[in-house]
N, C-alpha and C positions, 0 to 999 in steps of 0.2 A: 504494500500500500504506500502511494506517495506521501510526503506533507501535505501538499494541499488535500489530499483525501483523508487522510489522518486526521489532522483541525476540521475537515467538514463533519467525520463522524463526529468529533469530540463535541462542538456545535450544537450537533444534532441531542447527541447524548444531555446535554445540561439543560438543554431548549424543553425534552420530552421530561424533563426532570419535576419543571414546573407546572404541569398538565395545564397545559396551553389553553385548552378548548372549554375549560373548566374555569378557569380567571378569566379566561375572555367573556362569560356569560357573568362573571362577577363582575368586571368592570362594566360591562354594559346595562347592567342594573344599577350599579352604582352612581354612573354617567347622567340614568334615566334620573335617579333620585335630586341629584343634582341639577338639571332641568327644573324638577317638578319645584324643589326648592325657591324658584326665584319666579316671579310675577313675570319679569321680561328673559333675556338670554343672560344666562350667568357669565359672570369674566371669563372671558376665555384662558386666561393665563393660571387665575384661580381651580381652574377646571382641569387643566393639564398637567397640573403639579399634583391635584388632589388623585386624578387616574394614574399617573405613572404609581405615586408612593402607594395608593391600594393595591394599584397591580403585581406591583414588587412583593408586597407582606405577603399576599395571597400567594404569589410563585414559593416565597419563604415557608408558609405554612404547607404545601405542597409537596415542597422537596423533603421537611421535615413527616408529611407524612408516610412519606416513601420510604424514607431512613431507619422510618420505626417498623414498618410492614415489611419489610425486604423479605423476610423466611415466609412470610402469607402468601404475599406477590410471585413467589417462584412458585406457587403449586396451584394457583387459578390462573386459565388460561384468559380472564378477561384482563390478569395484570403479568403474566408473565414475561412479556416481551419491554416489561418498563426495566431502566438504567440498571437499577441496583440489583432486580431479580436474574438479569444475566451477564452479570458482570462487567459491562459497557464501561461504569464508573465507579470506582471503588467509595466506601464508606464515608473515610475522609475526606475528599472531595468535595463529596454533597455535603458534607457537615459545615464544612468552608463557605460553598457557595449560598446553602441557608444563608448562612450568619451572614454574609457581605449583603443578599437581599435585603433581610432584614436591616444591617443598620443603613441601607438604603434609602428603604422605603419609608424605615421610620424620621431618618433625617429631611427628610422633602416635607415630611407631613407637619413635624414640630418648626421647621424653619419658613415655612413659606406657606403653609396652610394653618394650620390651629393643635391647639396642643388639643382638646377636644378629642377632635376624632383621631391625630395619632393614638393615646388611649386607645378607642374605642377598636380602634384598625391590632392595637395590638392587643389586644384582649380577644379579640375574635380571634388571631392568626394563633396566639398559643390555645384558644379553646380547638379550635381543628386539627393543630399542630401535634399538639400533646396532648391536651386533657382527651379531647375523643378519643385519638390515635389510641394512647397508652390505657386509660382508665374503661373510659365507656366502652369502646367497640371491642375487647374481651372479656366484657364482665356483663352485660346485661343487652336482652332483647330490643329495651327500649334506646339503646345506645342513637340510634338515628334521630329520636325524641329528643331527647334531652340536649347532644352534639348538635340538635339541627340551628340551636341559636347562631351558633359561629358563622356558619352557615347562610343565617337570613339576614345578617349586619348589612352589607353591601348599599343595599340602597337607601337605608339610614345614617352610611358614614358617607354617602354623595352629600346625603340632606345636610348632614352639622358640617361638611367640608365649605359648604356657604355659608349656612347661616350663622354658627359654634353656636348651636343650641340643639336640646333633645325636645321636639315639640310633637305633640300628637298624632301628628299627618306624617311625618318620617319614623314614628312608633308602629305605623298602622301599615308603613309600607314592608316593617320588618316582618310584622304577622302576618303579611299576605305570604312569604315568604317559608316562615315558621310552619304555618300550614299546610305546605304544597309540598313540604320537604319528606315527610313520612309513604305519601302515594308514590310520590316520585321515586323513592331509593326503594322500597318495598316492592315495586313492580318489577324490581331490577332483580331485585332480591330472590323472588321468585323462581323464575328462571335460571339462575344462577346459583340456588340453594345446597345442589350436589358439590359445589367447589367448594361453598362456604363451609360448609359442615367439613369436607376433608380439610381446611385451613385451620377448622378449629374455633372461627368465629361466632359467636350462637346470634347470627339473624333470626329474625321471627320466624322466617319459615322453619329453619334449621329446631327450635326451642318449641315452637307451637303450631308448626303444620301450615298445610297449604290453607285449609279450610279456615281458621282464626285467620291468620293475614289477609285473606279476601277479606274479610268482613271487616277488618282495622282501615286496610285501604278504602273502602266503600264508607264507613264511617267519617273518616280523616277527611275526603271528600266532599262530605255533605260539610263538615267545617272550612274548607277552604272554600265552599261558594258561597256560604253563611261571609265569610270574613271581607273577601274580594268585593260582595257589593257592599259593608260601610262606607268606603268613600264616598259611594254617592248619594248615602243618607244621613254622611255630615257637610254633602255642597262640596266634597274637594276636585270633586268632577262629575261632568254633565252628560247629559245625552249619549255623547258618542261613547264614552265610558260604559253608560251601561249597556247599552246593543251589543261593545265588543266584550264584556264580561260575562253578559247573557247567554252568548253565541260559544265562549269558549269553553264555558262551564258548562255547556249543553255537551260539546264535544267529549267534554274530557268523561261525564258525567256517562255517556254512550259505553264509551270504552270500560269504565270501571263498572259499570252493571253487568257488562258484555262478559266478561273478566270472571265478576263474584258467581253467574249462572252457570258458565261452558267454560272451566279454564284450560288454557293451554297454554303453552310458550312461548308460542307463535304471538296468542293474542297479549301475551303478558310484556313480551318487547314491544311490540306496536303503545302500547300502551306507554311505556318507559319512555320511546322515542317522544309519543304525542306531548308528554309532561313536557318534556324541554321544551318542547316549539311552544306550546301554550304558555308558560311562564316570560318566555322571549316577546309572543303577540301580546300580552298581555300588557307589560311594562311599555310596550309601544305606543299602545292603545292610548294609555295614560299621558304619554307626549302630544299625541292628536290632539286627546281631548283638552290637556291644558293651555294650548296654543289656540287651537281651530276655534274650539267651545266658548273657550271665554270671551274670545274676538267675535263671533257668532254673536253671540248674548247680549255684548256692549252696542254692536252695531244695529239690532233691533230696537235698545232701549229696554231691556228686562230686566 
């Protein structure tokens, strides 16, 4: 292998380190929050320091969770092909490259953003990091519960990255989040349960069977559409809000009844994939409606 193909794996190597596709649906929610934050277009400058340094912590807490799963990750085949399960990058490495994210991310955020949501950014990046990593997700079913806070921060640390304040409307966006997180990992879970179990992890399905987990998923569901329309029944968005919440919660709602009567595996991935896309329209939705709706509104006189 050449040098330049050498530095291209290595690249690659630390790149897949920080599950790329994974921060990028966190900054993009975070982004959104940030948005939603501000009456007109938030600082652009303010906006780009606050995404680089989330995006950093979140690749920090990622490679850190990798560092800690490495013996899980080499026996499921949905993690085996990452860094550390096949030796790409040795231990040390990532333990380096954490840390240099980290005090990346956190320096951008207390220097040119708010000390606020650094806190906040770093409070979430060690609860994913470690607390879920090491405590929750070997010791208890509800591990994705409980873990899922770290999880739903995102578009609450967009909200205080403008404002430096925790206010109700960026509380509300964490629970939409908080919500969505149990269907979403659960449906994964499912289908994926014969690895889990050989890993040793006790997912729900693994602890309490396929039949219980439908019905937590089907349950958790009726709560994330219960939670999804309070914004528009405290005015934080209008109209188009709720058609696109209506509409997505119908869909998702389709698949997880679909799911709890005939399961398969087949229908339990469609299901996993449909979560991501729906939490992604979703947050979109919210950009429409706080832009379009409220411009709408004023320009009637309502």
């Amino acid at each position: 292998m050449s040098n330049q193909e050498s530095l291209s794996s290595a690249i690659q190597q630390y790149y897949d380190l920080t599950k790329p596709r994974v921060v990028m649906l966190i900054v993009f929610t975070a982004i959104v929050g940030m948005f939603l934050a501000e009456p007109g277009l938030p600082n652009f400058i303010t906006m780009t320091l606050a995404s680089l340094g989330i995006g950093l912590a979140a690749s920090s807490g990622a490679a850190m969770n990798q560092i800690i799963d490495m013996r899980a990750d080499a026996i499921m085949a949905r993690t085996q092909n990452r860094p550390l399960a096949t030796g790409g990058l040795s231990v040390w490495h990532a333990v380096v490259f954490a840390i240099l994210l980290c005090v990346a991310g956190m320096t951008i955020l207390v220097v040119w953003v708010n000390k606020l949501t650094a806190i906040l950014t770093f409070v979430s990046m060690v609860g994913y990091g470690v607390i879920y990593t090491v405590f929750l997700k070997p010791a208890t079913p509800q591990n994705i519960v409980i873990g899922g806070a770290a999880g739903a921060a995102p578009p609450l640390l967009g909200w205080t990255a403008m404002t430096n304040a925790i206010t109700p409307e960026g509380c509300l966006l964490f629970l939409i989040i908080f919500a969505w997180t149990p269907p979403h990992f659960w449906a994964l879970a499912l289908y994926r349960r014969e690895e889990y179990a050989e890993a040793g992890v006790p997912m729900l399905p693994v602890t309490h069977g396929e039949e219980f987990t439908k019905l937590q998923i089907l349950l958790y569901t009726y709560i994330l559409v219960a939670v999804t329309l309070l914004p528009f029944t405290i005015h934080m968005f209008g109209g188009i809000y709720l058609l696109g919440a209506v509409y997505l919660n119908a869909r998702f709602m389709f698949y997880v009844v679909k799911l709890y009567r005939n399961y398969s595996d087949e229908l339990s991935k469609k299901t996993f994939y449909y979560s991501i896309m729906y939490l992604m329209y979703l947050f979109a939705v919210m950009l429409l409606d706080h832009y379009f709706w409220r411009h709408l509104v004023q320009s009637l006189g309502l």
